[in-house]
N, CA, C and O atoms as a CHARMM CRD file, in Angstrom:
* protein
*
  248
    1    1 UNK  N    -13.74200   9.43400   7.52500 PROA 1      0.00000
    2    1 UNK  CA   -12.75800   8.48000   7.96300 PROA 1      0.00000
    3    1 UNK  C    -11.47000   8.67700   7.17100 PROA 1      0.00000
    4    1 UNK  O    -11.58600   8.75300   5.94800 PROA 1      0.00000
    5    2 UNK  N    -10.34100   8.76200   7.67600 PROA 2      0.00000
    6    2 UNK  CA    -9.04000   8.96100   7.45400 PROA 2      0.00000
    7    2 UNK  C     -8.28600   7.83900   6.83900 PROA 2      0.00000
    8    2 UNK  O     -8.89900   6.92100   7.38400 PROA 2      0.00000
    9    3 UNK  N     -7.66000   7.42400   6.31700 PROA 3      0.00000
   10    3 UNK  CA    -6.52500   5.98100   6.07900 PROA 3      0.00000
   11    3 UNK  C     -5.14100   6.71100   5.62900 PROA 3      0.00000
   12    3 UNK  O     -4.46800   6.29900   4.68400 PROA 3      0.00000
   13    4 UNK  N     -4.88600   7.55100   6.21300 PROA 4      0.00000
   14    4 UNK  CA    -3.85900   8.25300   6.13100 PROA 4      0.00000
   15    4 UNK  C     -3.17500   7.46700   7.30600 PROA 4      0.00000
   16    4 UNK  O     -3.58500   7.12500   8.41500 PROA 4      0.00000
   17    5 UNK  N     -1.96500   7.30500   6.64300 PROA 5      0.00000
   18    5 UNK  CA    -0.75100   6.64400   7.59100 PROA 5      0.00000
   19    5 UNK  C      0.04500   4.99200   6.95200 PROA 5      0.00000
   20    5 UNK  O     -0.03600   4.82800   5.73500 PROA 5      0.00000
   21    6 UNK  N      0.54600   4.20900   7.53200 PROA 6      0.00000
   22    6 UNK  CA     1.11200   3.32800   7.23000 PROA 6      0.00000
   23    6 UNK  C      0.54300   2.10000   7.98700 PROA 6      0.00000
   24    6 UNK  O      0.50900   1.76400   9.17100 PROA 6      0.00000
   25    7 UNK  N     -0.00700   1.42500   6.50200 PROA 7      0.00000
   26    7 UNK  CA    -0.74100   0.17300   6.72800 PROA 7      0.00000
   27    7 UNK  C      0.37500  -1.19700   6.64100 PROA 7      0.00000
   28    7 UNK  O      1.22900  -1.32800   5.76300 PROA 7      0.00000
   29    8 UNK  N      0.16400  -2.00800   7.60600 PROA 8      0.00000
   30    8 UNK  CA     0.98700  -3.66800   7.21600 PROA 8      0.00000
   31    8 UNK  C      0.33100  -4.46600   6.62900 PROA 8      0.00000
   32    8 UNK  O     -0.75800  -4.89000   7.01500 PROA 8      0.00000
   33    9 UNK  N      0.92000  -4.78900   5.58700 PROA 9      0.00000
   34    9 UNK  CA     0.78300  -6.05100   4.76300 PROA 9      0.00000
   35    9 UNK  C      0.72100  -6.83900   5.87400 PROA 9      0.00000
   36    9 UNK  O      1.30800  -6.62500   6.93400 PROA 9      0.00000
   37   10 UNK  N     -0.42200  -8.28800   5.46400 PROA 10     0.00000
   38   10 UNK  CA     0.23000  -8.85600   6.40300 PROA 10     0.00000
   39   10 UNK  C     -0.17700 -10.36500   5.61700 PROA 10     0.00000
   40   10 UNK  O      0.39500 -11.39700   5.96900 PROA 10     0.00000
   41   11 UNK  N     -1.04300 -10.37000   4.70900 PROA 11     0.00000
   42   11 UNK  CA    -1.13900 -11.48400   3.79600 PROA 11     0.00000
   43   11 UNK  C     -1.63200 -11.43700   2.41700 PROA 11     0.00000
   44   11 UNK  O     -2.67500 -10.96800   1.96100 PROA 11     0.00000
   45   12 UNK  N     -0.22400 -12.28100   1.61600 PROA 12     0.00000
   46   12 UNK  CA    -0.54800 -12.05500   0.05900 PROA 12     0.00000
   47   12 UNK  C     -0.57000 -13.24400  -0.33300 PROA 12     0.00000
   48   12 UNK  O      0.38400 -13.99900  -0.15000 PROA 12     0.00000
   49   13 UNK  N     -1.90300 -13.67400  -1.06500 PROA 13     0.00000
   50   13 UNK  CA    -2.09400 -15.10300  -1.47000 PROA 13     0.00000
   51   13 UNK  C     -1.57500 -15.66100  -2.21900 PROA 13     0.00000
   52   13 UNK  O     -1.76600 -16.87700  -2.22300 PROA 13     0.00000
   53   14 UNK  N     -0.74800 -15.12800  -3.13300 PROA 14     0.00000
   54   14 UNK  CA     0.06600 -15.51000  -4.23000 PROA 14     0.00000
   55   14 UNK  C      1.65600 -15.50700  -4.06600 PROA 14     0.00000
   56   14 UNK  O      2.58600 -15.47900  -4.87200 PROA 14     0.00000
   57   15 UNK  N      1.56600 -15.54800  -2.70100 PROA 15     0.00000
   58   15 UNK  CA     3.31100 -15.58800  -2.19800 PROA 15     0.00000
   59   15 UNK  C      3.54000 -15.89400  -0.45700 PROA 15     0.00000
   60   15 UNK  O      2.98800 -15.43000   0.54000 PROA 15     0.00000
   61   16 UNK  N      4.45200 -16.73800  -0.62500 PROA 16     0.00000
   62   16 UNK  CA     4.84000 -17.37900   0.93100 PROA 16     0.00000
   63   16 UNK  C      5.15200 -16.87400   2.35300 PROA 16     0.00000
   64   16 UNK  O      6.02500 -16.01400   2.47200 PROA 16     0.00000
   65   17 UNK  N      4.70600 -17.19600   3.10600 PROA 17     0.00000
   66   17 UNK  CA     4.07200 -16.27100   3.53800 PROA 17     0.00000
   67   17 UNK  C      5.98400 -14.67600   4.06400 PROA 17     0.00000
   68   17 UNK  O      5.97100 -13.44800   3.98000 PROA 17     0.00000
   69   18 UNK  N      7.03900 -15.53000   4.46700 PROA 18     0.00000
   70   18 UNK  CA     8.35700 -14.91000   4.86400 PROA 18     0.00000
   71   18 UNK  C      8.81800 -14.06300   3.43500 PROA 18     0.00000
   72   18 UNK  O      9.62600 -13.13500   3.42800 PROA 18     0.00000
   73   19 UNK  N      8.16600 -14.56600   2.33000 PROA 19     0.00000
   74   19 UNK  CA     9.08000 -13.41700   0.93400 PROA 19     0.00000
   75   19 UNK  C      8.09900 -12.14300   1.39300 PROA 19     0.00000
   76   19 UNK  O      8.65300 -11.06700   1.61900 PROA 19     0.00000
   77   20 UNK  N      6.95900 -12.22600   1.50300 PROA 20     0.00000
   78   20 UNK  CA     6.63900 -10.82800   1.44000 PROA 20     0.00000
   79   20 UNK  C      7.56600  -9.80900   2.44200 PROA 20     0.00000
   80   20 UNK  O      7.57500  -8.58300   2.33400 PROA 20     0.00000
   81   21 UNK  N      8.22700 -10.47500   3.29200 PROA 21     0.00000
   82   21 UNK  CA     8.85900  -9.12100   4.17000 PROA 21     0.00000
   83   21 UNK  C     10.70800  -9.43500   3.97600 PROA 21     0.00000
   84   21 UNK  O     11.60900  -8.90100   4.62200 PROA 21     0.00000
   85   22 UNK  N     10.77800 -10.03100   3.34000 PROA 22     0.00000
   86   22 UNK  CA    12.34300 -10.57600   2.62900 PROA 22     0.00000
   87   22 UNK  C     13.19400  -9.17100   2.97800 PROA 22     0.00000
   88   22 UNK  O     14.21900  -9.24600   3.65600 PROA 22     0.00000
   89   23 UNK  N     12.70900  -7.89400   2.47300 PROA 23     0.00000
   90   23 UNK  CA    13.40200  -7.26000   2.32600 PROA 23     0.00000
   91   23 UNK  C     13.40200  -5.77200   3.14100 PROA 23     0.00000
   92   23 UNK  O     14.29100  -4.92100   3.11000 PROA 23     0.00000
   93   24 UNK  N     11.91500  -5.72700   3.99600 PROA 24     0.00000
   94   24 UNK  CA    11.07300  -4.75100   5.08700 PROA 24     0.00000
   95   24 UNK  C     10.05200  -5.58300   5.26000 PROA 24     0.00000
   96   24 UNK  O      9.49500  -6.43400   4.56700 PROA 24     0.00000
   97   25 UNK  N      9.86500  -4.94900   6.85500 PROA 25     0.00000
   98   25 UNK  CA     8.50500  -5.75700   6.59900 PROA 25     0.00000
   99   25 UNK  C      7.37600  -4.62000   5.43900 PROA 25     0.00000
  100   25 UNK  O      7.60000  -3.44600   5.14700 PROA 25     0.00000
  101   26 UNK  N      5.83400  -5.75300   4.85700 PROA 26     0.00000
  102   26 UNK  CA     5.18500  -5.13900   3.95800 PROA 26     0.00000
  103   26 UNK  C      4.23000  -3.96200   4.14300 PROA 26     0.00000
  104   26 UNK  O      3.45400  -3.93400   5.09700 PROA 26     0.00000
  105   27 UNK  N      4.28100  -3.09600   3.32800 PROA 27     0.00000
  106   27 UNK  CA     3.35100  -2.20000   3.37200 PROA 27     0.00000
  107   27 UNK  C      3.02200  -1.48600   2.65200 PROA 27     0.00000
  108   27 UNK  O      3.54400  -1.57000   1.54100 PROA 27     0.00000
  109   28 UNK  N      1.94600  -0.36100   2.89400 PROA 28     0.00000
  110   28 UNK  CA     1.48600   0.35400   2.14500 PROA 28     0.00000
  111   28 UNK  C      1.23300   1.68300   2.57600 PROA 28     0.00000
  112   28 UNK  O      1.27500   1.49100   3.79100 PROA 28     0.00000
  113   29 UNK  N      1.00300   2.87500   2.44400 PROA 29     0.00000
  114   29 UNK  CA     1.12200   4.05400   3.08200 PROA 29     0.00000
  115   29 UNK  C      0.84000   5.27800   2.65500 PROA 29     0.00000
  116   29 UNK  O      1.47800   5.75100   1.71400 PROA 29     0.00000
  117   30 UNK  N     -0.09400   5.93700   3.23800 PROA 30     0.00000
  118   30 UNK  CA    -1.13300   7.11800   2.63100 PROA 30     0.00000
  119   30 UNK  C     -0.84500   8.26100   3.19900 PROA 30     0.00000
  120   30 UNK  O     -0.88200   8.32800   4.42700 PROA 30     0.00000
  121   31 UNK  N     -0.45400   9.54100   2.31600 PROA 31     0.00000
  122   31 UNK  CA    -0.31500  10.14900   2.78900 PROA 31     0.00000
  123   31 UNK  C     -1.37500  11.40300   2.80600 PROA 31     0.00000
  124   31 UNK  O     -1.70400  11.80600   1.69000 PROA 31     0.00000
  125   32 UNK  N     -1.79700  11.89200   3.64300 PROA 32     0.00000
  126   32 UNK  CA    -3.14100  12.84600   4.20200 PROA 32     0.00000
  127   32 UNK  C     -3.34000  13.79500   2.31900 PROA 32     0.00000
  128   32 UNK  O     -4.43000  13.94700   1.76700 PROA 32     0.00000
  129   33 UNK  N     -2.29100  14.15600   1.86800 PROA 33     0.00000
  130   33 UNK  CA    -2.51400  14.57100   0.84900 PROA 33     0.00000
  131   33 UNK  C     -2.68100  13.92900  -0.29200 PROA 33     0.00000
  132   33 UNK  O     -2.74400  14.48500  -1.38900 PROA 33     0.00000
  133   34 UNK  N     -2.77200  12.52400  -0.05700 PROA 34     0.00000
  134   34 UNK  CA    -2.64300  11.51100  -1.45700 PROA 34     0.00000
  135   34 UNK  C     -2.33500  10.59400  -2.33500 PROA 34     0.00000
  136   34 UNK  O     -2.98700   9.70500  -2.88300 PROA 34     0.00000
  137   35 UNK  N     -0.63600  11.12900  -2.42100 PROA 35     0.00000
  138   35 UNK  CA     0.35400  10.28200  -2.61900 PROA 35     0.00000
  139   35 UNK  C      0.68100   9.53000  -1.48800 PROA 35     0.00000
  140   35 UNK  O      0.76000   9.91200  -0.32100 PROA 35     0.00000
  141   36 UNK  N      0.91300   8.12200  -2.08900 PROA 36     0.00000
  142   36 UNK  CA     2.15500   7.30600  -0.78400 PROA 36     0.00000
  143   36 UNK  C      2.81400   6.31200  -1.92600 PROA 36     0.00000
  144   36 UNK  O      2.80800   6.43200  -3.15100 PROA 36     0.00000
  145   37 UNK  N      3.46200   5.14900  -0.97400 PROA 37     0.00000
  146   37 UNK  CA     4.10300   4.54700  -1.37200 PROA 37     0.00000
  147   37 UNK  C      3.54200   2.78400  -0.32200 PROA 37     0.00000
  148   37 UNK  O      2.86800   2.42700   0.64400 PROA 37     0.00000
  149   38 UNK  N      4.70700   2.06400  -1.76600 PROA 38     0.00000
  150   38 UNK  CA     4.34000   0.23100  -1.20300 PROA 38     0.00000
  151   38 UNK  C      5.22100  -0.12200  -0.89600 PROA 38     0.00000
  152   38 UNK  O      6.18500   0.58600  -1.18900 PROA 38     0.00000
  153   39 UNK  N      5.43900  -1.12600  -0.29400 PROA 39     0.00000
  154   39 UNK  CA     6.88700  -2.60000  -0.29600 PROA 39     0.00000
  155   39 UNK  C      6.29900  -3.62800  -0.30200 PROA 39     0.00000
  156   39 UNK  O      5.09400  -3.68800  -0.05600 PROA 39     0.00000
  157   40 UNK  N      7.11400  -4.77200  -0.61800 PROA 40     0.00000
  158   40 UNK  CA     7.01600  -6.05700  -0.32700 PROA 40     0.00000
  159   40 UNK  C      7.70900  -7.20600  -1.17600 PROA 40     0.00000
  160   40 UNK  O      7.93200  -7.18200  -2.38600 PROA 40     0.00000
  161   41 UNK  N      7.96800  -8.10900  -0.36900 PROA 41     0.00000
  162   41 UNK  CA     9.08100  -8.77600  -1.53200 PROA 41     0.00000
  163   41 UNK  C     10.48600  -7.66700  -1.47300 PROA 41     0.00000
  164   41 UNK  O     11.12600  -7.02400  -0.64000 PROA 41     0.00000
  165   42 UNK  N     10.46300  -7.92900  -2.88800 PROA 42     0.00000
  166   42 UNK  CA    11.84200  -6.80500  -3.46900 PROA 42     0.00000
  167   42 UNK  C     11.32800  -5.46000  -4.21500 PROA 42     0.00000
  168   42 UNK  O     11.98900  -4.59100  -4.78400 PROA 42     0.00000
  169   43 UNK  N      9.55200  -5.60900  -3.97400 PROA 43     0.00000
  170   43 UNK  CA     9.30100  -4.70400  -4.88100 PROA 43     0.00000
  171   43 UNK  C      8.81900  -3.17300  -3.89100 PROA 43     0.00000
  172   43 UNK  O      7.96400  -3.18900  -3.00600 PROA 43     0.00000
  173   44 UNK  N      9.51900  -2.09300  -4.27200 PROA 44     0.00000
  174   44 UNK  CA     8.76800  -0.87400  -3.94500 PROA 44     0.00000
  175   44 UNK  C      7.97800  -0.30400  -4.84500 PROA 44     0.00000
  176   44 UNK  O      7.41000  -0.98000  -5.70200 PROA 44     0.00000
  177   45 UNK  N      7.84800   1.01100  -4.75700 PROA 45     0.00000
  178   45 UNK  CA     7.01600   1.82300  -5.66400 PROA 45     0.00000
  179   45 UNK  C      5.93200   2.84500  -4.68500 PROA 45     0.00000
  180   45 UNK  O      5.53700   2.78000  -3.52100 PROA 45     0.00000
  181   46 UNK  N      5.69600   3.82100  -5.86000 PROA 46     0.00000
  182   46 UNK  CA     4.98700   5.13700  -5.18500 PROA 46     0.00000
  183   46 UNK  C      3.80200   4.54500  -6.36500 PROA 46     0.00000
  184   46 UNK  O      3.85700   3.84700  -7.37700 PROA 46     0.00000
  185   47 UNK  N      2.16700   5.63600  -5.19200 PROA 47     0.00000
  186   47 UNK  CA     0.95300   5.72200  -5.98000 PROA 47     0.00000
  187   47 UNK  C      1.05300   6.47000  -5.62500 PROA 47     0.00000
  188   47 UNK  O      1.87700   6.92400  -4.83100 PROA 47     0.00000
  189   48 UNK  N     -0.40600   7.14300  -6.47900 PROA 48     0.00000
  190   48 UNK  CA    -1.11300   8.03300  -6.16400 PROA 48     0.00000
  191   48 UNK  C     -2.74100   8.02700  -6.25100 PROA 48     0.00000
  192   48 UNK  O     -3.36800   7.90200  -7.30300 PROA 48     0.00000
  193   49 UNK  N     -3.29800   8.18300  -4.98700 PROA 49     0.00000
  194   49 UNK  CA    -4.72400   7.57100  -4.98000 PROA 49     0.00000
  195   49 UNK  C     -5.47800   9.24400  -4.34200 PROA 49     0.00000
  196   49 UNK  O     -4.91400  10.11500  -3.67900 PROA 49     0.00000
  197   50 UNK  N     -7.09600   9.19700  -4.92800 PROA 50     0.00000
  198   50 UNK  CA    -7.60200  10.02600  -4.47800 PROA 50     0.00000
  199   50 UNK  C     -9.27600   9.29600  -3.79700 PROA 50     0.00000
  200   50 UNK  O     -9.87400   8.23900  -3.99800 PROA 50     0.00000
  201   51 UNK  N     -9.49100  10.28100  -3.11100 PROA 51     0.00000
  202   51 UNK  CA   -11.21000   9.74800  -3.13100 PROA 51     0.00000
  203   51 UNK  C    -12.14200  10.72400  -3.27200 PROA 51     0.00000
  204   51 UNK  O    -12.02700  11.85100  -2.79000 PROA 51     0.00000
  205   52 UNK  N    -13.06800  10.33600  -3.91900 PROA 52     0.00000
  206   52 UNK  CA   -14.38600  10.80700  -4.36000 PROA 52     0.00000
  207   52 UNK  C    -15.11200  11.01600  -3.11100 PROA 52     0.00000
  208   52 UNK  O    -14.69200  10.95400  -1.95500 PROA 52     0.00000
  209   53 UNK  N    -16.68800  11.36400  -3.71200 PROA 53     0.00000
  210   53 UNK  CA   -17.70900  11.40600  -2.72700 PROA 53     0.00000
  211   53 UNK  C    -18.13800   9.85100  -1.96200 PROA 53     0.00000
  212   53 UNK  O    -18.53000   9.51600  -0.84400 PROA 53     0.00000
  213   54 UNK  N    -17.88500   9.29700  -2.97600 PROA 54     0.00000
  214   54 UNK  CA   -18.11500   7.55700  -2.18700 PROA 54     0.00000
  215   54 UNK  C    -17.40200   6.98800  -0.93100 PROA 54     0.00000
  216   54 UNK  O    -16.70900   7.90800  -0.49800 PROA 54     0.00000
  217   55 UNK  N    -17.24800   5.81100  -0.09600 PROA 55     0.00000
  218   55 UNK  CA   -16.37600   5.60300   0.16800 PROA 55     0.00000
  219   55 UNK  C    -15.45600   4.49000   0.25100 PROA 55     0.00000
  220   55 UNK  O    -15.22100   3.86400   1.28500 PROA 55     0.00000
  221   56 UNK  N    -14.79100   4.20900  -1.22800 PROA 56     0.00000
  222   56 UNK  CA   -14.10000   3.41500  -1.93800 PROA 56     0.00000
  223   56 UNK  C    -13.06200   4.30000  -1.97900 PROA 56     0.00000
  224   56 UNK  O    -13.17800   5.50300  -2.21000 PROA 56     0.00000
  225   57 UNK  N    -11.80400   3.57100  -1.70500 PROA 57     0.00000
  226   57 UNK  CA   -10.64700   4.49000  -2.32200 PROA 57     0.00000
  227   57 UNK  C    -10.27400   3.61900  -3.67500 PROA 57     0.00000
  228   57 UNK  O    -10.55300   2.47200  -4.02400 PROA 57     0.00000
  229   58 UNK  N     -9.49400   4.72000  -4.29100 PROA 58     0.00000
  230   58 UNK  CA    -9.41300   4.81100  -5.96400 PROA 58     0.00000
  231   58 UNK  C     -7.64000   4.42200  -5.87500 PROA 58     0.00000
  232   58 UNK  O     -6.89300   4.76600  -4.95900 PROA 58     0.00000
  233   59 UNK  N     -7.36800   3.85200  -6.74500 PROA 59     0.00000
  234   59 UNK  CA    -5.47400   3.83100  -6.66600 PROA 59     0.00000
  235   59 UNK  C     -5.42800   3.59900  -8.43900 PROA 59     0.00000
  236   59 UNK  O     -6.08300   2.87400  -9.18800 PROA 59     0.00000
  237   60 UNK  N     -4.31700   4.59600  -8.67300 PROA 60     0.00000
  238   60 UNK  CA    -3.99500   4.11500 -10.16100 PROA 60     0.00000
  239   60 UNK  C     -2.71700   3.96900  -9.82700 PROA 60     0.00000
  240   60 UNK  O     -2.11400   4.42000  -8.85300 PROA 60     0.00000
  241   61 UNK  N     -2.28000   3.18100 -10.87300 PROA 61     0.00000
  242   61 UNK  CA    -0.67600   3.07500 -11.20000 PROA 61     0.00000
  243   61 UNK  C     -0.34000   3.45000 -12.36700 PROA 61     0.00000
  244   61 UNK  O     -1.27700   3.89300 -13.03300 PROA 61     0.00000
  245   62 UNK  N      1.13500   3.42400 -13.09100 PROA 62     0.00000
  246   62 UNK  CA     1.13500   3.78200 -14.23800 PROA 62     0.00000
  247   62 UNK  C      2.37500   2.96700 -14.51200 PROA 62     0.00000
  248   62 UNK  O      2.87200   2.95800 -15.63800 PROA 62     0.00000
């Protein structure tokens, strides 16, 4: 199974529900090789996530 592509936020419990897309609407986004990137609110930012033999995906930040 794939999750490559661009996922919508669409609920964050710790914020109302119109800030999360204040500034785009929210998301998150995988790219087939690994890296992607987030939004929401005012906040962006890039990950980088891999997966194992399991099927849990892994995300670190730094």
């Amino acid at each position: 199974m794939s999750i490559a592509g661009r996922w919508r936020i669409v609920e964050m419990p710790d914020y109302v529900e119109d800030y999360i897309d204040i500034m785009e609407p929210a998301h998150i986004e995988f790219a087939a090789d690994g890296p992607g990137d987030f939004a929401f609110s005012c906040v962006t930012g890039q990950i980088r996530c891999g997966r194992r033999q399991s099927r849990r995906l892994l995300l670190a930040r730094q």
